[in-house]
FIPA-74180 format. One record per residue: residue in one letter; y, z, x of N, C-alpha, C in turn. Coordinates in steps of 0.001 Angstrom, whole numbers, plus 524288, in hexadecimal, padded with zeros to 5 digits. Example, Ala and Ser with C-alpha at 12.3 -4.5 7.8 and 13.67 -1.06 7.14 Angstrom:
! residues 2
A7E9C681E78833867EE6C81E788300C7F31C81E7883390;S7F73681BA8832327FBDC81BE4835668001E81EBE83264;
This chain:
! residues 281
XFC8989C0EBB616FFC7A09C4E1B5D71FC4259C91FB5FB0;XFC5E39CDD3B5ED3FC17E9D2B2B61A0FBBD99D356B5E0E;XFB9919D583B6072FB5339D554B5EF3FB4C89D936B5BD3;XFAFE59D928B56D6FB01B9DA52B52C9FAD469E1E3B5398;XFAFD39E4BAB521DFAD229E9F6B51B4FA7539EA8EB516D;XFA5039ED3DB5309FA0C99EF58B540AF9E2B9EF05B4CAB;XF995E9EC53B4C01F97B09ED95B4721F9B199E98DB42DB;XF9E969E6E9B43A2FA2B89E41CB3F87F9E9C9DBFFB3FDB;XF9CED9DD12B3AB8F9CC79D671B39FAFA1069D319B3E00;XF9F6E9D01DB422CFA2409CC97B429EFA0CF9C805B45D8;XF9C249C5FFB4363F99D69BF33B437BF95659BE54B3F69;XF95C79BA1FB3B9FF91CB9B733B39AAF90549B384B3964;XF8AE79B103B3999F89069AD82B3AFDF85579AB11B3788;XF82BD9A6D5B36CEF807B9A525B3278F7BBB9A2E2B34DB;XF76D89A1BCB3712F737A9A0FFB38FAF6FDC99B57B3430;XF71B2997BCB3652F70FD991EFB3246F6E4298C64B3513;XF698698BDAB3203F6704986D2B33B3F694E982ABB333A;XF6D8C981B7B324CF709397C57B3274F760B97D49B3258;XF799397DFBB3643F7FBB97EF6B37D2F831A97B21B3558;XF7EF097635B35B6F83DE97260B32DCF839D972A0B2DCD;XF804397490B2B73F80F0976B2B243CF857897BD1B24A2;XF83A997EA4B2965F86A898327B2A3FF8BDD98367B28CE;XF8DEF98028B2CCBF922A97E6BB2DDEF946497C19B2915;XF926F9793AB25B0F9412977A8B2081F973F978EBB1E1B;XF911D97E46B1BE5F91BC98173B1953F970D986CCB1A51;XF972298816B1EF0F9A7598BF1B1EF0F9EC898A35B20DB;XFA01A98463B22DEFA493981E1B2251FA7CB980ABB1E0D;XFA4AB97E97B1ABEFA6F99803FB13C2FA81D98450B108B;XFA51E98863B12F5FA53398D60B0EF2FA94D98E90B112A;XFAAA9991F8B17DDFADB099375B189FFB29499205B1B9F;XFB2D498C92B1C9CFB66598A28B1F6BFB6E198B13B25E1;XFAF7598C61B276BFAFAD98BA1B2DA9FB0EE987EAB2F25;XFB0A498615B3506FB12E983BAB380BFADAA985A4B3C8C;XFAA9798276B3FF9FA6C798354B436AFA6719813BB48A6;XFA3B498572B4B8FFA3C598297B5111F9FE198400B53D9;XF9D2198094B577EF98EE98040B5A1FF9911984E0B6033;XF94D598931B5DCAF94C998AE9B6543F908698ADCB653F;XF90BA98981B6A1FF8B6D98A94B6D5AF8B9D98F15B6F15;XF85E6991F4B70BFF84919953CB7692F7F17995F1B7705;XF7E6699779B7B16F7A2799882B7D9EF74AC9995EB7911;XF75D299B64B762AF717999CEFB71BCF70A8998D7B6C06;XF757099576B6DB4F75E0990C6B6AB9F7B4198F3FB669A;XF7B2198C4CB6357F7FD498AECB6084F812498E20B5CC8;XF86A898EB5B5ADDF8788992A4B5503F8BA598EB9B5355;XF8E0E98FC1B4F52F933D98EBDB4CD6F94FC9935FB4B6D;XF9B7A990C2B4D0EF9D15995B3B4B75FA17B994B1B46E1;XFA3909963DB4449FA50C99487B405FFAAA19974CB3FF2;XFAE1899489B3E09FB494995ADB3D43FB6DF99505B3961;XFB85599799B3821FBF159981BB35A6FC35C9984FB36CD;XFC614992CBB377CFCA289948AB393AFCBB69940CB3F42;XFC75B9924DB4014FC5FD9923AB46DEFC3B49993DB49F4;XFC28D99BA5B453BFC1DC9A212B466FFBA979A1DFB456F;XFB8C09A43CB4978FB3629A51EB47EFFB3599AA01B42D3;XFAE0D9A846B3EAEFACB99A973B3B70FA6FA9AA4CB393F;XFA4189A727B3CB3F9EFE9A6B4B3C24F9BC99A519B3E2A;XF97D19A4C6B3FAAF932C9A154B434AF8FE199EA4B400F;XF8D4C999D9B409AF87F99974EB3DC5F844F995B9B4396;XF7FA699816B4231F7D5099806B46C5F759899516B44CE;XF76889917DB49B4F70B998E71B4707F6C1399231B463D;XF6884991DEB4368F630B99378B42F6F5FC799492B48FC;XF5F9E99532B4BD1F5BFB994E9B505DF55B9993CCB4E53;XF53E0997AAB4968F4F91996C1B47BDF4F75995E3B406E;XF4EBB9915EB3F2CF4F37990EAB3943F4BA4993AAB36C4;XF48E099922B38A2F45CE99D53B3638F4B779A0B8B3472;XF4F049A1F9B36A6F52859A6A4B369AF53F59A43AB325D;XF57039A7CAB30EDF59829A980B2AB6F5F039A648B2B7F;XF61469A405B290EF65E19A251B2630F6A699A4ADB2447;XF6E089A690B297EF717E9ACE5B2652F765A9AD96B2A03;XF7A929AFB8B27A4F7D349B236B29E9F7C7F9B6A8B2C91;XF7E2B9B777B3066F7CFD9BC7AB349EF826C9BE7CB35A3;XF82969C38AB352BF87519C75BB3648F86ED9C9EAB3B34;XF8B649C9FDB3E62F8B3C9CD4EB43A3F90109D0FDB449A;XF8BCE9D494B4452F914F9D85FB462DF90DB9DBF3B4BA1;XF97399DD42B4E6AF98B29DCD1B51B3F95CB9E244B551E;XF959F9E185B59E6F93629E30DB5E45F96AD9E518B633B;XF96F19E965B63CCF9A759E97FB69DFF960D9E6F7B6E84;XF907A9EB24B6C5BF8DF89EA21B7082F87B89E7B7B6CDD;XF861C9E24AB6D4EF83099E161B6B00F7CE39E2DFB6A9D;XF7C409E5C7B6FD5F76C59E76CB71C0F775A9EAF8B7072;XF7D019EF6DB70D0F7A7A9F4BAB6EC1F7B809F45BB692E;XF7BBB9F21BB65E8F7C229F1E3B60A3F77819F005B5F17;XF75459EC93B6245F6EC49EB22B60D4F6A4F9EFACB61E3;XF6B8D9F415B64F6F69209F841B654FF6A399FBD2B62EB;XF6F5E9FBBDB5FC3F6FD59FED9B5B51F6CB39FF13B5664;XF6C5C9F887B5578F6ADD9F5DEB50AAF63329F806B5190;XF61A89F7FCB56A4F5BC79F8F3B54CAF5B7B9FE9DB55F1;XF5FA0A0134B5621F5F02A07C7B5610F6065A08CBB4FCB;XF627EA0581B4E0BF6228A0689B4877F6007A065AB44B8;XF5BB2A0256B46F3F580DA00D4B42C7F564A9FB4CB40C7;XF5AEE9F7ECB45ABF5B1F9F1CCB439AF590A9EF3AB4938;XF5A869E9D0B47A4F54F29E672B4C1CF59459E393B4D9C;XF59B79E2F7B539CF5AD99DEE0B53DAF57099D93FB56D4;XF5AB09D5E9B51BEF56E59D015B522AF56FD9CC69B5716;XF5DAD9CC3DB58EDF5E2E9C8E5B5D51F620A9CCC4B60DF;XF5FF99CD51B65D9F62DD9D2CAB6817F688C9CF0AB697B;XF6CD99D3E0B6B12F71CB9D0D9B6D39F6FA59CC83B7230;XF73D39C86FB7218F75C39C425B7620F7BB79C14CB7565;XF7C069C005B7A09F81699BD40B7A13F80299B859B781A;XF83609B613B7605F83C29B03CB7362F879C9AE8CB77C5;XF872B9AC5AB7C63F8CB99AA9CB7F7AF91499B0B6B8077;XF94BA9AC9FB7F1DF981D9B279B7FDCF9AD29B301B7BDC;XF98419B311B764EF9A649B33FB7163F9A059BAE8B700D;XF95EC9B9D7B7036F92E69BE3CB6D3AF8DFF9C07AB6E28;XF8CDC9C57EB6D85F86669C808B6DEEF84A49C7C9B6965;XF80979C56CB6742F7F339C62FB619AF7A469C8EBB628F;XF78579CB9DB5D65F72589CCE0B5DBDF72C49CC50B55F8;XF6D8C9CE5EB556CF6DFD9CD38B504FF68409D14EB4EF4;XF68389D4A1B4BC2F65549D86FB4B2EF64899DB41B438F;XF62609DD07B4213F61C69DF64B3B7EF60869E43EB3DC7;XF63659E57FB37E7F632C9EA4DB3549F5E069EE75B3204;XF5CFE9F266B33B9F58639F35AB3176F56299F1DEB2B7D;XF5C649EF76B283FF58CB9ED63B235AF578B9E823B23CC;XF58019E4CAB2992F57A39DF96B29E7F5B4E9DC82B299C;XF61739DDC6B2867F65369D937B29E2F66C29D943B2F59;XF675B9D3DBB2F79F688A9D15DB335AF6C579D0FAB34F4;XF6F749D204B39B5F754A9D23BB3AF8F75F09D307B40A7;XF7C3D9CF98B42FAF7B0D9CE89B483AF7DDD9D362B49CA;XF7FBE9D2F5B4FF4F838E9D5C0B525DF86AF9D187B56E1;XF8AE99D20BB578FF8DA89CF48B5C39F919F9D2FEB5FCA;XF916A9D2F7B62F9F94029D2C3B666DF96579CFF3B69A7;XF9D469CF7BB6968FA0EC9CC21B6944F9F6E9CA11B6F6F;XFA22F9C65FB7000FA3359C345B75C6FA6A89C0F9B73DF;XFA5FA9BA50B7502FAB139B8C0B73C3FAC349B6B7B6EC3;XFA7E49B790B6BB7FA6429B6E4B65A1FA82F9BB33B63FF;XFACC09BD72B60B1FAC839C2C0B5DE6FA92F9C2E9B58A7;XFAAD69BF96B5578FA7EA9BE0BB50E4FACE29BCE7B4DA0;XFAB769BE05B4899FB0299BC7BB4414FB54F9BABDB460A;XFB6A69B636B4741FBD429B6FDB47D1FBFC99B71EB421B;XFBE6E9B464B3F0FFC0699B63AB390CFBC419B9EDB3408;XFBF579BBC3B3240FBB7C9BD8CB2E49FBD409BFBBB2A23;XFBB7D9C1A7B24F6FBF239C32CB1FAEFC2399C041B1E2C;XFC2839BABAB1EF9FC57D9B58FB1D54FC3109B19BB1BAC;XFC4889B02CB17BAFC1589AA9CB15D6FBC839A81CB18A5;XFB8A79A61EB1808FB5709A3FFB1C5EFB5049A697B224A;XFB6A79AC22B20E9FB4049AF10B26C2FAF259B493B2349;XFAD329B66CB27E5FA9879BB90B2618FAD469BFE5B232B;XFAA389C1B4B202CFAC189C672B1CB7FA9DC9CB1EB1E43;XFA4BA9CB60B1D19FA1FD9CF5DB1A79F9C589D00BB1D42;XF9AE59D4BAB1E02F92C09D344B1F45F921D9D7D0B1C74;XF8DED9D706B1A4EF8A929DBA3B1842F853D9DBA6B1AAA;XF815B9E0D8B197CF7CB49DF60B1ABEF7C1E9E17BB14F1;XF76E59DE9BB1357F744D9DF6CB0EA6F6D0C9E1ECB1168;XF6CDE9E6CCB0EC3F67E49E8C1B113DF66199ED4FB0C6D;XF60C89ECFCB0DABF5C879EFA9B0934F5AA59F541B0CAC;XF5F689F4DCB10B5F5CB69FB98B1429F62259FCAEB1511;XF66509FEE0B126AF6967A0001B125CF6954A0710B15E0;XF6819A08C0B1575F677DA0EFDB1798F6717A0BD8B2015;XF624AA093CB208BF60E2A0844B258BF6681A0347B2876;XF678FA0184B249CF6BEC9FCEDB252DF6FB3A0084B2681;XF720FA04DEB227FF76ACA0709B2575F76A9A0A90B2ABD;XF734FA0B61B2A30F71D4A0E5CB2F11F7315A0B44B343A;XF6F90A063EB329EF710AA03B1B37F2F74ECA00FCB38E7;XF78C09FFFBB3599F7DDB9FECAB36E8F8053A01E9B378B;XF8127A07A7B379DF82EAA0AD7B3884F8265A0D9CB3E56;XF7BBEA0C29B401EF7C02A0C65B450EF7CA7A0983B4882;XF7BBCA052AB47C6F7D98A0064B4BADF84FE9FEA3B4B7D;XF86219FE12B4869F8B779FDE8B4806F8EAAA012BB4741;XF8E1BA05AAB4542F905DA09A9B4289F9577A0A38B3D62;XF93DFA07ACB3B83F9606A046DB360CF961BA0A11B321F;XF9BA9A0C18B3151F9C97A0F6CB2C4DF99B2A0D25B26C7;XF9816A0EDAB238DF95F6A0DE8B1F34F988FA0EE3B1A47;XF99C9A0D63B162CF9C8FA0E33B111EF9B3BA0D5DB0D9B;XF9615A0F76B090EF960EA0D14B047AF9B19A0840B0291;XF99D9A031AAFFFBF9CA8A0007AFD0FF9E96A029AAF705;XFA317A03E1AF738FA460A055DAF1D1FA4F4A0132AEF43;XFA44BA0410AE889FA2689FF00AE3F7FA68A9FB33AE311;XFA5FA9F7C0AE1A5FAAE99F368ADED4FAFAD9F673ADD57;XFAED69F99EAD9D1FB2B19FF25AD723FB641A004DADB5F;XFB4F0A005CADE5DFB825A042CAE2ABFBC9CA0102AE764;XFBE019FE26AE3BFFC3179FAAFAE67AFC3B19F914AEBB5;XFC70F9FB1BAED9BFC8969F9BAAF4CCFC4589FCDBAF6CF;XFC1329FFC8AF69EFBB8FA02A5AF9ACFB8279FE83AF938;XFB7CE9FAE6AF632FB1E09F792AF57AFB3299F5C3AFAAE;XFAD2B9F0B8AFB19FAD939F0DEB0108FAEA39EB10B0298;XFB0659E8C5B0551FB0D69E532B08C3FAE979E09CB069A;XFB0A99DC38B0822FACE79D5F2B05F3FA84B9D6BBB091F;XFA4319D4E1B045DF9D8F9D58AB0654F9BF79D89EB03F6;XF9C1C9DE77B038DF989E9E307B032CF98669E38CAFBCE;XF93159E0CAAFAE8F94A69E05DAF533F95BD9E7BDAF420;XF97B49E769AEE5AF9AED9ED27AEC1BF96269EECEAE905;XF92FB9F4A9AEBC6F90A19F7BFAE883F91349FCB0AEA58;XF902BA0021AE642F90C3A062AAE787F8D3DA089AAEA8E;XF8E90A0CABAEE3EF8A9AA0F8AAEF9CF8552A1063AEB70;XF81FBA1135AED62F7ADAA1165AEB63F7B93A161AAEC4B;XF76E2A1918AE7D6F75CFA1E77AE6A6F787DA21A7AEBDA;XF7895A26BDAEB53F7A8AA29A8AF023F7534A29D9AF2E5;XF758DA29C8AF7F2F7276A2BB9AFA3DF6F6CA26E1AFAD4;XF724EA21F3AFA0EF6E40A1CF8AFBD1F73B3A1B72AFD43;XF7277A157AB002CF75E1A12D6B030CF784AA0FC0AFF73;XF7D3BA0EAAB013DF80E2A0AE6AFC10F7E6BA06AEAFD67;XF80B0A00CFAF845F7DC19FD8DAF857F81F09FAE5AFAA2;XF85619FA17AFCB6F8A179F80DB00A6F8D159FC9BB02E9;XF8CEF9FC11B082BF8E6B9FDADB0C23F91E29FAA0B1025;XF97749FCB5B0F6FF99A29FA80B1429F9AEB9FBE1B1B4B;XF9A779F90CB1C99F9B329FABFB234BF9EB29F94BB2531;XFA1159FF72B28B0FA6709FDA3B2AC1FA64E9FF45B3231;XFA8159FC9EB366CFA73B9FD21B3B18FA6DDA034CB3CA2;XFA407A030AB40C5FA5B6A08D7B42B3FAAC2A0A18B4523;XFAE77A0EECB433CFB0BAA1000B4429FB597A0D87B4021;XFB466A0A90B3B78FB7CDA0A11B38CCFB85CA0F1EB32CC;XFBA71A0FA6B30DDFB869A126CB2B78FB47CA0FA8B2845;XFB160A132FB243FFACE0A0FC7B226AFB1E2A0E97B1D97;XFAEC7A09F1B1A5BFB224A094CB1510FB1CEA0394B170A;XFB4B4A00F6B1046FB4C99FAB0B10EEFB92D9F917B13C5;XFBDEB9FB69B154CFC11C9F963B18DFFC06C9F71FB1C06;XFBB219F99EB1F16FBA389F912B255AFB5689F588B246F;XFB2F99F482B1FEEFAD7E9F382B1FB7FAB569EDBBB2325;XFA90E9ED38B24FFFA7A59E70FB28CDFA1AB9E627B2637;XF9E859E97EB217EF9B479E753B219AF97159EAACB1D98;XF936D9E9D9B1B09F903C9EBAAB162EF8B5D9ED01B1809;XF8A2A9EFB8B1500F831A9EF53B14B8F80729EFA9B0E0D;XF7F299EDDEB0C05F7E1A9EC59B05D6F777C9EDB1B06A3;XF75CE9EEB5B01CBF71BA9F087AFF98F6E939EE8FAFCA4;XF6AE49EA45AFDBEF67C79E740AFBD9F65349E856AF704;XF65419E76EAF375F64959EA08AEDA2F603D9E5F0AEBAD;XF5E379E707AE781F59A59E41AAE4D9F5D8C9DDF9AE346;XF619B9DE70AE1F7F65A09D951AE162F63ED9D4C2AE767;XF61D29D75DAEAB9F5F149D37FAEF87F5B309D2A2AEEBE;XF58289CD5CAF033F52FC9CAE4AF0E7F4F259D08FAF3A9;XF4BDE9D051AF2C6F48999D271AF6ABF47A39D05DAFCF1;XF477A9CC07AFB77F463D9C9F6B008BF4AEF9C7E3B0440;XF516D9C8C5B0499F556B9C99EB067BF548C9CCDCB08D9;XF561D9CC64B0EEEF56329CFE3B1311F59CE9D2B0B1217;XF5B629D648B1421F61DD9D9B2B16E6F62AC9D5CBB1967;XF69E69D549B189EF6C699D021B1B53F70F89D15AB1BE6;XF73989CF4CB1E7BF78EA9D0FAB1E20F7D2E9CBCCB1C05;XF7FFA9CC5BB1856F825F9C716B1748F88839C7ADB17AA;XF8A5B9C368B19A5F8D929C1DEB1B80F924F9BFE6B180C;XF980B9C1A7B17AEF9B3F9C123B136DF9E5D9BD8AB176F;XF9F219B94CB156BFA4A89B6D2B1818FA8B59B5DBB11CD;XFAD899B5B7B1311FB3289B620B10D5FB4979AF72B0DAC;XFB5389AEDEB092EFB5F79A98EB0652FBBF49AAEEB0455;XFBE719A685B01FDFC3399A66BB00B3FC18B9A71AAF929;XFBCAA9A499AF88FFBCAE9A42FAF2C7FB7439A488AF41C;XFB2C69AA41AF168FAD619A8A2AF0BBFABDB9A4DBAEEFB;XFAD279A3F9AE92BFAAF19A14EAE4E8FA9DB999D3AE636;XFAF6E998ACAE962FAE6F993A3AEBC4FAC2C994C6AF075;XFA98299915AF379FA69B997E9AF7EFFA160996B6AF752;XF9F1899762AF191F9B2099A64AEE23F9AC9992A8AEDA5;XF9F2D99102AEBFCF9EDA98A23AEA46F9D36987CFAF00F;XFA0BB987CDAF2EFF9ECF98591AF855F9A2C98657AF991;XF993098CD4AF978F92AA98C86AFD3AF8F6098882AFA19;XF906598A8FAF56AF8C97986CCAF1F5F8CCF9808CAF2C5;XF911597F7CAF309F9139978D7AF4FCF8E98978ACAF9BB;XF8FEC97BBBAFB65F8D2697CBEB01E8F875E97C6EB031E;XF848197C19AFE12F7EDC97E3DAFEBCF7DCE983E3AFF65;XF83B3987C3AFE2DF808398BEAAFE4EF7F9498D6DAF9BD;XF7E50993F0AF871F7B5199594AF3D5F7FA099A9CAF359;XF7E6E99D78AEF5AF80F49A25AAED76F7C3C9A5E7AEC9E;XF7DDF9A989AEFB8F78B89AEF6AEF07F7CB79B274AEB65;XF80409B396AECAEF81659B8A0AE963F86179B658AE69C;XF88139B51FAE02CF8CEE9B49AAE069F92859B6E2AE0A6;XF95B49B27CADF90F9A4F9B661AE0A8F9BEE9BA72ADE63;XF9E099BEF0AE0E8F9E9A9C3CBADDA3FA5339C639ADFC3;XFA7689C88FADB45FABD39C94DADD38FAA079CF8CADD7A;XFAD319D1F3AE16BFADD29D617AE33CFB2AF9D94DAE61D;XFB5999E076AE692FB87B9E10AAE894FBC109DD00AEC2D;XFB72A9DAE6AF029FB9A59D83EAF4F4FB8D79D356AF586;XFB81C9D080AF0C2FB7E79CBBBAF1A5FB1A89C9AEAEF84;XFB2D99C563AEE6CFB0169C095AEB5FFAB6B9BF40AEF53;XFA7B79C0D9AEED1FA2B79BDFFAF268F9D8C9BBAFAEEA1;XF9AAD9BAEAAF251F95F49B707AF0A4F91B59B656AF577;XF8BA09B724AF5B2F899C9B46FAFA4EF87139B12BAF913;XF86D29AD1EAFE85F85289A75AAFE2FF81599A835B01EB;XF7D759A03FB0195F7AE79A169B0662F7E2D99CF9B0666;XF7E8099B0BB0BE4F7F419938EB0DEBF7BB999160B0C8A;XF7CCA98A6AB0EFAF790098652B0E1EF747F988B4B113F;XF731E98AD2B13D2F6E9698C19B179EF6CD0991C0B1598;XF6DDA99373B1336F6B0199A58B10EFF6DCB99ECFB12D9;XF71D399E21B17DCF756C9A3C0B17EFF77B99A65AB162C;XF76DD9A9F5B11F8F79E39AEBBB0F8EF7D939AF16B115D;XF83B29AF18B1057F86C19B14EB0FC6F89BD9B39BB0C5F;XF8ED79B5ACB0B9CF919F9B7E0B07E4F98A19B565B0984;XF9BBB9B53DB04BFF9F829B341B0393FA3FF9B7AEB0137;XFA9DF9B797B028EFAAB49BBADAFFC6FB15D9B8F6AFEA5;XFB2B39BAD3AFB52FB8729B701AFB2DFBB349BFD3AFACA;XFBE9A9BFC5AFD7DFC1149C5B7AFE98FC6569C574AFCB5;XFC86E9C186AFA8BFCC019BF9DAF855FCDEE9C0F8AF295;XFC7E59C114AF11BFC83D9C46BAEB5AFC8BC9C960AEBE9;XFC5A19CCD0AF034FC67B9D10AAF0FAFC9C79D5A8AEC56;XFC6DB9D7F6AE894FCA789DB0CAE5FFFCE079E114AE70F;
């Protein structure tokens, strides 16, 4: 499979103090299947559908770190994209390295503080499936500095921008994930924004990805995060499973243009999101 465009979501990973709950858990929800690699920097799983990579679960190194899905998106060149990211305004946390001869990862935030990787392919591209049942859908970032956020995705990746048009507005609304609200006053930033690669047209056709607008409807004490949509056949029974599962329901299910979603955490506290595209209106 070629490697994924410059700026396009394509690997996620779940960072979990116990793999064999891991493994359980997202063996039931989404009908993985798993397998052991090693390398040099230590063990991952990688997780299948189908016999197609779909996902990573990767141990804790330090049980201080946070409990989460991590989004990575794609890299021609991973060092000069990490010198983009702090000409823009963002940090990076762990500079690029090779993992073997998979991949360059680094992993770096955004000036409002979310967290998000970069890769650069080797013999790892990332996603072999995705937009299908039990594969990735969707990423958004959710952030309370929306003005400094677009900016810097705009300079590091160069990502067209598109206000999200409202529910009302039929085949224009946007993509599974990007919840549906209208542009905010003129002359302020909409409260969903979609992003489409450089060099594609802006609009939801092309869209690979959101940026949402943290509203008083959030905790105070919720970081900027970016959350992660993977694809269900039926929300409402994924909503039953997690729950058998030990997981929880943060947001419930809501029907929308593009489909039926809901976010969860797992048995271990990782946020994610669920989306059945099936309903899709």
């Amino acid at each position: 499979m070629a490697a994924f465009a410059e700026g396009v979501p394509c690997w996620a990973d779940v960072l979990l103090s116990d793999l064999a709950a891991g493994r359980r858990f997202y063996g039931e929800l989404f009908g993985w299947t798993f397998q052991e690699i090693a390398t040099e920097y230590g063990t991952f799983t990688r997780a299948l559908l189908g016999g197609k990579d779909v996902a990573g679960l990767v141990p804790k190194p330090d049980g201080r770190m946070p409990t989460v899905w991590n989004i990575y998106f794609a890299a021609r060149d991973a060092a000069a994209t990490a010198v983009r990211i702090r000409e823009a305004g963002g940090r990076v946390i762990t500079p690029p390295v090779w993992i073997d001869e998979f991949c360059v990862m680094a992993t770096a935030a955004d000036p409002g503080g979310a967290v998000f990787g970069i890769w650069q392919a080797g013999s790892h591209t990332g996603f072999a499936r995705r937009g299908t049942p039990g594969s990735y859908g969707w990423t958004e970032v959710h952030t309370r500095q929306p003005r400094a956020v677009d900016a810097f995705y705009r300079a590091v990746f160069g990502y067209g921008m598109t206000p999200a048009a409202p529910p009302s507005a039929g085949p224009s609304t946007p993509p599974p994930g990007a919840s549906p609200a209208p542009p905010s006053a003129e002359g302020s930033p909409a409260d969903v924004v979609l992003w489409t690669p450089r060099g594609e047209p802006p609009g939801p056709r092309h869209a690979i990805g959101g940026r949402v607008v943290m509203g008083e409807e959030y905790p105070a004490v919720l970081p900027a995060h970016f959350l992660t949509y993977f694809v269900v056949a039926d929300c409402d029974q994924a909503l039953r499973t997690a729950h058998r599962l030990g997981g929880r329901v943060l947001k419930t299910a809501e029907d929308t243009p593009y489909g039926r979603f809901a976010v969860l955490v797992d048995n271990q506290g990782a946020a994610f999101a669920v989306i059945d595209t099936s309903t899709a209106g």
